[in-house]
C-alpha positions in Angstrom: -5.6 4.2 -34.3 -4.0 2.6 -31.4 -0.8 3.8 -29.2 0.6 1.0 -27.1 4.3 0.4 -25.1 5.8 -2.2 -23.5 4.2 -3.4 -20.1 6.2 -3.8 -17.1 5.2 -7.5 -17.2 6.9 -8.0 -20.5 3.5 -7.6 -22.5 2.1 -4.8 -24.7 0.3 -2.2 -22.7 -2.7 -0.2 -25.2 -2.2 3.1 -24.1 -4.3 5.3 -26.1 -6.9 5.2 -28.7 -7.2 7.4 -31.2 -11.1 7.2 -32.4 -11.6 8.4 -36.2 -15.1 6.9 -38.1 -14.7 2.7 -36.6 -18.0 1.5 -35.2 -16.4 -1.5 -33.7 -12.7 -1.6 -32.4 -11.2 -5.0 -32.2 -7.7 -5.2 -30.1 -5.5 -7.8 -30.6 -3.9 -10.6 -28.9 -0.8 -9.8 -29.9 1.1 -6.7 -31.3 4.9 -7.4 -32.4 4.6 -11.3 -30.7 4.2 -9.9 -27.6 0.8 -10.6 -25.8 -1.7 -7.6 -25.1 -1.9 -7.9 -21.2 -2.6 -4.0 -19.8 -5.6 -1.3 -21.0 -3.7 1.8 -19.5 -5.5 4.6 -17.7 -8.3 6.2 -19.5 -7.0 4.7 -22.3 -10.6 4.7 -24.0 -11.8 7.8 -22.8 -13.5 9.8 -26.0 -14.0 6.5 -28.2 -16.9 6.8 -30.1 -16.9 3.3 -31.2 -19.9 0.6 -31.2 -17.6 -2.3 -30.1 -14.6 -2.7 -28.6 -13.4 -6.4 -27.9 -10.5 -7.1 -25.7 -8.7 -10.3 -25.8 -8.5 -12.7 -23.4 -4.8 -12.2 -22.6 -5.7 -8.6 -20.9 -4.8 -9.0 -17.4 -5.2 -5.2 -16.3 -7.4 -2.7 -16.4 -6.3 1.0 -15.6 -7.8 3.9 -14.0 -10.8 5.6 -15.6 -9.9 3.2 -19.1 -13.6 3.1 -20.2 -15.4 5.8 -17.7 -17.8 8.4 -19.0 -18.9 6.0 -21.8 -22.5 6.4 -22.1 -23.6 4.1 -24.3 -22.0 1.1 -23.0 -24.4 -1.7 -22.3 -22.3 -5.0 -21.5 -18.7 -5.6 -20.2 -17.3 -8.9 -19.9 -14.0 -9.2 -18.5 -10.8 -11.6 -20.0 -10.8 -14.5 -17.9 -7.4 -13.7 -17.4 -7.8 -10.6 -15.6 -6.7 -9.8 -12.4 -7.2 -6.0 -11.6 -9.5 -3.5 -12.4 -9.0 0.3 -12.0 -10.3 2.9 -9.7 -13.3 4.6 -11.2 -12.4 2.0 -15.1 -16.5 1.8 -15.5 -17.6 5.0 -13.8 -20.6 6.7 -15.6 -21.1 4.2 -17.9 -24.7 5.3 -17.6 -26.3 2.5 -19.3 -23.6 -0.7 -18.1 -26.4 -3.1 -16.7 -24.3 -6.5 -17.8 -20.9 -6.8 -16.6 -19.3 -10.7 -16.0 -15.8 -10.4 -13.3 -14.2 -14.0 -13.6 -13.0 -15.0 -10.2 -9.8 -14.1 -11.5 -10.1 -10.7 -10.6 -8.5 -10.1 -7.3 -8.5 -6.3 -7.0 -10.9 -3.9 -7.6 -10.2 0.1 -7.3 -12.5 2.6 -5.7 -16.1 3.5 -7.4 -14.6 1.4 -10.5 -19.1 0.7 -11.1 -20.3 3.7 -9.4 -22.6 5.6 -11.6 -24.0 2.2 -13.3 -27.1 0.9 -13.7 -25.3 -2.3 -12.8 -24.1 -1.1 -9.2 -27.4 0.8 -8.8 -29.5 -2.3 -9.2 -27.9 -4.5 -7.0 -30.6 -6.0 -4.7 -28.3 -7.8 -2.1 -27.0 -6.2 0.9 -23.6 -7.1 0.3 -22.1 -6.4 -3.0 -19.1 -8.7 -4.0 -17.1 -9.3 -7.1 -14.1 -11.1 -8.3 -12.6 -13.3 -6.0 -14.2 -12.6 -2.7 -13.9 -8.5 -2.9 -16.7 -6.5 -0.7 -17.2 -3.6 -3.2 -20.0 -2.4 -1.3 -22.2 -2.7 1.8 -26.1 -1.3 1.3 -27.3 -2.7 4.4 -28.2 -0.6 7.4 -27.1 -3.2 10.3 -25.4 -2.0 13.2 -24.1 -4.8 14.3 -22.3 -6.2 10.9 -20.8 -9.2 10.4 -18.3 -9.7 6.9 -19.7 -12.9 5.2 -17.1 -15.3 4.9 -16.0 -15.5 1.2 -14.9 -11.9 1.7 -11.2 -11.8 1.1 -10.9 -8.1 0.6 -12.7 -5.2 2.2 -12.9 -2.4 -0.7 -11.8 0.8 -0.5 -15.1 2.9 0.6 -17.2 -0.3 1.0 -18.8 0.2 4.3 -18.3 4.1 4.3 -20.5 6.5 5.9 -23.1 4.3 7.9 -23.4 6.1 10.9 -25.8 2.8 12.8 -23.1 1.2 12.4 -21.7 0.2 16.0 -19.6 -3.2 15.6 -17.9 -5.0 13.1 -16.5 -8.5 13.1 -14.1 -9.7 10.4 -13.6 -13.0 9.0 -10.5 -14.4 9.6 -10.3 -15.2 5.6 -10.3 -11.6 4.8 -6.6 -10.8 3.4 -6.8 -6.8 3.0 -8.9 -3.7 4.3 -8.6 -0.8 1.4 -8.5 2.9 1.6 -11.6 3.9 3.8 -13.1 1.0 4.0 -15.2 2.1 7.0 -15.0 6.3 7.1 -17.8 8.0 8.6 -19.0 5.0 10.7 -19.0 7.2 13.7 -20.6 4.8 15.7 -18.0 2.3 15.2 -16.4 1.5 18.6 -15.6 -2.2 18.4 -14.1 -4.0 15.9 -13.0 -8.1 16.1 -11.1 -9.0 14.1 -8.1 -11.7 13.4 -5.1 -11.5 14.9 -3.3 -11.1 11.3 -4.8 -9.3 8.3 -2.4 -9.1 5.5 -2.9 -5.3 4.6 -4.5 -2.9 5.9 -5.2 0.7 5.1 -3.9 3.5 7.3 -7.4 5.0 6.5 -9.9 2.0 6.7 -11.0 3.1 10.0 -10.7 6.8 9.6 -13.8 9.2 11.2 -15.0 6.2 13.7 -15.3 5.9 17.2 -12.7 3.1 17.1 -10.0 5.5 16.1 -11.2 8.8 17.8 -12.6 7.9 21.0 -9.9 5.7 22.7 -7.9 6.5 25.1 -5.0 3.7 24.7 -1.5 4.6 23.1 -1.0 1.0 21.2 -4.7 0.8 19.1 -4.6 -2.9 17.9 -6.4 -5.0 15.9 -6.1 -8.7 16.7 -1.8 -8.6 16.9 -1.6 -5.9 14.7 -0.6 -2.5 16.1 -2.5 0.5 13.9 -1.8 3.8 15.7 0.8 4.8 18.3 -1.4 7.9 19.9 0.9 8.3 22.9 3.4 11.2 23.4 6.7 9.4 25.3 9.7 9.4 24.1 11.1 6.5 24.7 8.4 4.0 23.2 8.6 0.0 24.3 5.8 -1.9 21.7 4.2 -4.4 23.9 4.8 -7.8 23.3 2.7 -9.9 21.6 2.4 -7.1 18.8 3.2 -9.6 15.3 2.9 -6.2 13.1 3.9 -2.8 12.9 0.8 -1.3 10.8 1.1 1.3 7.9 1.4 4.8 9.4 1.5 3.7 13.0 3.8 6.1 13.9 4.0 8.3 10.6 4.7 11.7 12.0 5.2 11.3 15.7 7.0 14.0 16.8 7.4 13.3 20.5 9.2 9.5 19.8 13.3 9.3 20.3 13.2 5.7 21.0 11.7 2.8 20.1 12.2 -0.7 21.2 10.5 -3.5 18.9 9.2 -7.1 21.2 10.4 -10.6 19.7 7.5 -11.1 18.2 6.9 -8.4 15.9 7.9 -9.7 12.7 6.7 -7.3 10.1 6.9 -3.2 9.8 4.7 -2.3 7.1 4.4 0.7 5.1 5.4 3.8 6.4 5.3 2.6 9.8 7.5 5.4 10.9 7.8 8.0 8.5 8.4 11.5 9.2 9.7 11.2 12.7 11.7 14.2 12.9 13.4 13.0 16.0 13.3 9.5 16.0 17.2 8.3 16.6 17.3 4.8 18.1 14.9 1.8 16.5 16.0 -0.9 18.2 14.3 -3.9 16.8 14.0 -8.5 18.3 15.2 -11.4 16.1 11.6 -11.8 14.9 11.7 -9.0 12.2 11.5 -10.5 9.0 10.1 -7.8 6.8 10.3 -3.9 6.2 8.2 -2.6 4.0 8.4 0.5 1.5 9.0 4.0 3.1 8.8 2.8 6.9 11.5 5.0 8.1 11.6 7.4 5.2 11.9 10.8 6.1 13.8 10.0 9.8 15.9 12.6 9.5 17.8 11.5 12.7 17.9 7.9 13.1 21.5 6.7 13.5 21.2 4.2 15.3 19.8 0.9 14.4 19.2 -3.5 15.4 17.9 -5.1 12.5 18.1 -8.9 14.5 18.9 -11.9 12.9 16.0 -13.1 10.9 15.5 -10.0 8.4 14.7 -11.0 4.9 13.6 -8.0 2.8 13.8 -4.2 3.1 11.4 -2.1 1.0 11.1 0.5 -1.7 12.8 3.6 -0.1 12.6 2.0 3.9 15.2 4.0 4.9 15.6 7.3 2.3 15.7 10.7 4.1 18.1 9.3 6.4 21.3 11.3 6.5 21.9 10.1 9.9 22.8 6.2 8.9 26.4 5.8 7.6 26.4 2.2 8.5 24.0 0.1 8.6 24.6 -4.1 9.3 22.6 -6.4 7.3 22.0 -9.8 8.6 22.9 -13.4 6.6 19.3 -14.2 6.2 18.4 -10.7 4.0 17.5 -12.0 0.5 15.9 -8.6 -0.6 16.6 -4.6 -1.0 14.5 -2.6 -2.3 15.2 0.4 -4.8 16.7 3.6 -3.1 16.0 1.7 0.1 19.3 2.9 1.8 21.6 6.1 0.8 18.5 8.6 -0.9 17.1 11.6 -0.1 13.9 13.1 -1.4 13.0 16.5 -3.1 9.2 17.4 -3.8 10.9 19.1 -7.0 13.6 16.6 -8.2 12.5 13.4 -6.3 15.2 11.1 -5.1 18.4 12.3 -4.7 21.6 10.3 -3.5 22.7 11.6 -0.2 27.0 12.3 0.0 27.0 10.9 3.3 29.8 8.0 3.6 27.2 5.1 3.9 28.5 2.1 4.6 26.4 -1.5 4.4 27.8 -4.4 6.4 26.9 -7.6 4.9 28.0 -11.0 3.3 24.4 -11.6 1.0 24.5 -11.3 -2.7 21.5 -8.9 -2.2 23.3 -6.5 -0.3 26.3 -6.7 -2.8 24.1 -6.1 -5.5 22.8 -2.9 -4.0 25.8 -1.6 -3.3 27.4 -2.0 -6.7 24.4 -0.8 -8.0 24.1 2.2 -6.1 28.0 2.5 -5.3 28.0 2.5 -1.8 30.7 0.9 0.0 30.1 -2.7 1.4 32.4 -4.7 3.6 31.6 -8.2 5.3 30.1 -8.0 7.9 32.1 -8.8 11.8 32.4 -12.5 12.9 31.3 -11.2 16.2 28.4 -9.3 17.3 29.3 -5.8 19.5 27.4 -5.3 22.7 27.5 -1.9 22.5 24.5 0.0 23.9 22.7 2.5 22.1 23.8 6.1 22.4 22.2 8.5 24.2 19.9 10.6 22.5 18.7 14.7 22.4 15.3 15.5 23.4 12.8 16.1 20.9 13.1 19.4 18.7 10.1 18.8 16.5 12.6 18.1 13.6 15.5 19.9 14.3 17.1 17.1 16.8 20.8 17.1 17.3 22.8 14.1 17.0 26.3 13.1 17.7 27.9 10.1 15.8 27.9 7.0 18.0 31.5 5.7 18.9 32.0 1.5 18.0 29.6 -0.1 16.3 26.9 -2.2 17.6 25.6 -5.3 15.9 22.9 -3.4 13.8 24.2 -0.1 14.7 23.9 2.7 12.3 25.8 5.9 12.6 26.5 8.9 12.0 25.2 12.9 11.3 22.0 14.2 11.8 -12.5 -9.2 -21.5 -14.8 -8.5 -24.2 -16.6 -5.0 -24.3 -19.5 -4.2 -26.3 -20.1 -0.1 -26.1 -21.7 2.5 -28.4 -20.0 6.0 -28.6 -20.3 9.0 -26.3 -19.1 10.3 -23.5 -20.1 11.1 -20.2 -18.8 12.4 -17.1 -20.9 10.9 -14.5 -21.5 12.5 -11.2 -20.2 10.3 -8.3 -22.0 9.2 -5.1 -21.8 9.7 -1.9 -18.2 7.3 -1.8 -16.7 10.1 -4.0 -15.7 12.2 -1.1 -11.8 11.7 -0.9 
C-alpha cells in the first residue's frame, strides 16, 4: 500500500509504504496524471519487499528513504535524479552495485556509509554524481581537490589530523557541513576568490579557524568569520561576500559599514546581534540571503544601495527596531516573512505590531506588502543625506535605542532509479563521520 501527496514541484511525492505480503513493489510513473518525482524521508523504511522499482521520473530522494535495508544488493538511480538524502542508503549492509547518473548534483551526509559499496572503494578520492567529493581516504597532508570536484561533501575530508594544506579548484561551487572538521593541522587553505556556498562549519576544529589571530578570516574574497571585538566594524574592501555566520552572534558589534565591493551577504551573516543598530551597506549589494539579520533585535537603521535585487527567507525577522525600511528600483525579489516577523521557539513566526513601513516603487515590494499588509508608499524622488544616528553601547542584548529623526536614503527606524532489494531491516552503525 502506498501513501503519497502532492510535491512542492507540482509532482506526486510517495510518502509512505505500507509493506503487507508483496515480494516486489513496482511504483508508478504516474498517480492521478501527475508524474512521481519525490521518494520522501524514510519513506521505505520496514519494507520487506524483494524489489522495488522506481521510475525514471523520480528526481528526489529523501532522508533515510531506503536506510537499514539489509538485503539490498543493487540501486540504480532515475536518470532524472538530482538529489539524494542524508544517510537514504545507510546500512544497506549488502549494497555493493549502485549507478548515480551525472544528474545527481547533491548528495547528503553518510547517504552510502555502512555499504559494502562505500567500504570498497579503492581510490583515494570518492566522487559521485556530478563532480561531488563524498569522501577523501587518502592520508596526504598536503591535499590538492582534483579538478572535476564541484562540490566538497558534507564530512568528506573530516578528521585527518596530517592534514596541513588544502588547495581548492577554482571549479568547486559549494563546501558542505564539515567538510574538513577535525583537520587540526589545517592552517592554510587557497582557495578561489568566489565559492558559491559555503558552510559555516566546513572548517570547524582546524588550525585555520582556531589559531589566527586576524579579525576578517577570508577565503579568496570571501569574508568567513568576524573574530574581532570593536564596535564599530569597517569590512575591508575588496571583501565580494559576506559568508554564512560571519558575524552570527557578535555581541560587541553596533556598527557596521559594508565596502563597494561586497555584493552578496549570505546566510545568517549577522544573526543574533543583540546590539547591532547601524548596517550601513555600498551600491554593490545585490543579494541578502535567508535569515542574515534575523534576530537583530536593535537594528534601526539601514543603506541598502542602489543595486539590491533579492532579500531572503526571513533576512530581517526579529527586528522590531525597523519601521521603515527603503527598497531600491532594482529589487526584483522578497522573500517570505523577510520584513515585519518575529519568532517564537513555541509558535514560530509571529507578525510583529510595529508600524512598518516599506518604501518602494517595485512590483515585488507591492506584492509583499499586500500580502503581508504592511503599508507601502513610493519611495522619495530624492535621496536624504542624513547620517546615521548615534548609537548606545553594547548591552549584550538589551541595547537601548531612540527612533532616528528624517529619514535617510535606506534608513530604517524606529523602537528597539530502479532498486532491486530483498526484505529486512537494519539499523547500521555509523562511522567515524557520524559524529555531529
Amino acid at each position: 500500500m502506498i501513501e503519497y501527496e502532492d510535491a512542492a514541484d507540482g509532482g506526486i511525492c510517495i510518502k509512505y509504504f505500507r509493506w503487507t505480503s508483496e515480494e516486489t513493489v513496482t511504483i508508478p510513473d504516474q498517480i492521478d496524471g501527475k508524474p512521481v518525482t519525490d521518494i520522501a524521508a524514510r519513506a521505505f523504511k520496514y519494507c520487506y519487499a524483494d524489489t522495488v522499482v522506481l521510475p525514471a521520473t523520480v528526481k528526489h530522494i529523501g532522508d533515510s528513504a531506503f536506510e537499514g535495508c539489509a538485503y539490498l544488493r543493487a540501486a540504480i538511480i532515475p536518470d532524472q535524479c538530482e538529489t539524494i538524502g542524508a544517510s537514504a542508503f545507510a546500512g544497506c549492509k549488502r549494497l555493493e552495485n549502485v549507478m548515480i547518473p551525472a544528474s545527481v548534483c547533491d548528495i547528503g551526509k553518510l547517504a552510502f556509509d555502512g555499504t559494502p559499496f562505500y567500504e570498497n572503494q579503492q581510490d583515494d578520492f570518492v566522487i559521485l554524481g556530478d563532480g561531488i567529493l563524498y569522501a577523501y581516504n587518502g592520508s596526504e597532508s598536503a591535499l590538492t581537490i582534483p579538478e572535476n570536484v564541484k562540490i566538497i561533501g558534507a564530512y568528506s575530508c573530516s578528521g585527518h589530523a596530517a592534514m596541513k594544506s588544502v588547495t581548492i579548484p577554482a571549479g568547486v561551487q559549494s563546501i558542505r557541513d564539515c567538510a574538513f572538521d577535525g583537520c587540526t593541522a589545517l592552517a592554510e587553505i587557497h582557495a578561489p576568490d568566489y565559492i558559491a556556498d559555503v558552510s559555516a562549519t566546513a572548517f570547524e576544529n582546524t588550525r585555520w579557524i582556531e589559531a589566527g589571530k586576524d579579525e576578517f578570516l577570508t577565503l579568496g574574497k570571501m569574508l568567513i568569520r568576524y573574530r574581532g571585538e570593536e564596535n564599530v566594524v569597517d569590512v575591508p574592501d575588496g571583501i565580494r561576500v559576506i559568508g554564512e555566520s560571519a558575524f552570527e552572534g557578535s555581541n560587541a558589534v553596533t556598527t557596521v559599514h559594508l565596502p563597494q565591493t561586497v555584493e552578496e551577504i549570505r546566510r545568517s551573516a549577522f544573526a543574533n546581534c543583540p546590539s547591532l543598530q547601524v548596517a550601513e551597506f555600498g551600491d554593490g549589494l545585490k543579494s541578502i540571503g535567508e535569515s542574515a539579520f534575523e534576530g537583530c533585535n536593535t537594528l534601526n537603521y539601514l543603506r541598502l544601495g542602489h543595486a539590491l535585487q533579492s532579500v531572503g527567507d526571513h533576512a530581517f525577522a526579529g527586528c522590531p527596531a525597523l519601521t521603515e525600511v527603503y527598497l531600491p528600483d532594482t529589487l526584483e525579489k522578497i522573500g517570505d516573512k523577510a520584513f515585519g516577523y518575529s519568532y517564537d521557539e513555541s509558535k514560530g513566526y509571529l507578525k510583529l505590531k510595529n508600524e512598518l513601513v516599506l518604501y518602494s516603487n517595485t512590483e515585488a515590494a507591492m506584492l509583499y506588502a499586500e500580502a503581508e499588509e504592511i503599508t507601502r508608499q513610493p519611495l522619495p524622488d530624492n535621496e536624504n543625506t542624513e547620517p546615521a544616528p548615534d548609537v548606545t553601547a553594547p548591552t549584550g542584548g538589551k541595547a537601548a535605542v531612540g527612533k532616528v529623526r528624517g529619514k535617510g536614503w535606506i534608513a530604517a527606524t524606529g523602537i528597539g532509479g530502479v532498486l532491486v532489494l530483498a526484505g529486512g531491516i537494519w539499523y547500521a552503525f555509523r562511522k567515524r563521520r557520524e559524529s555531529y
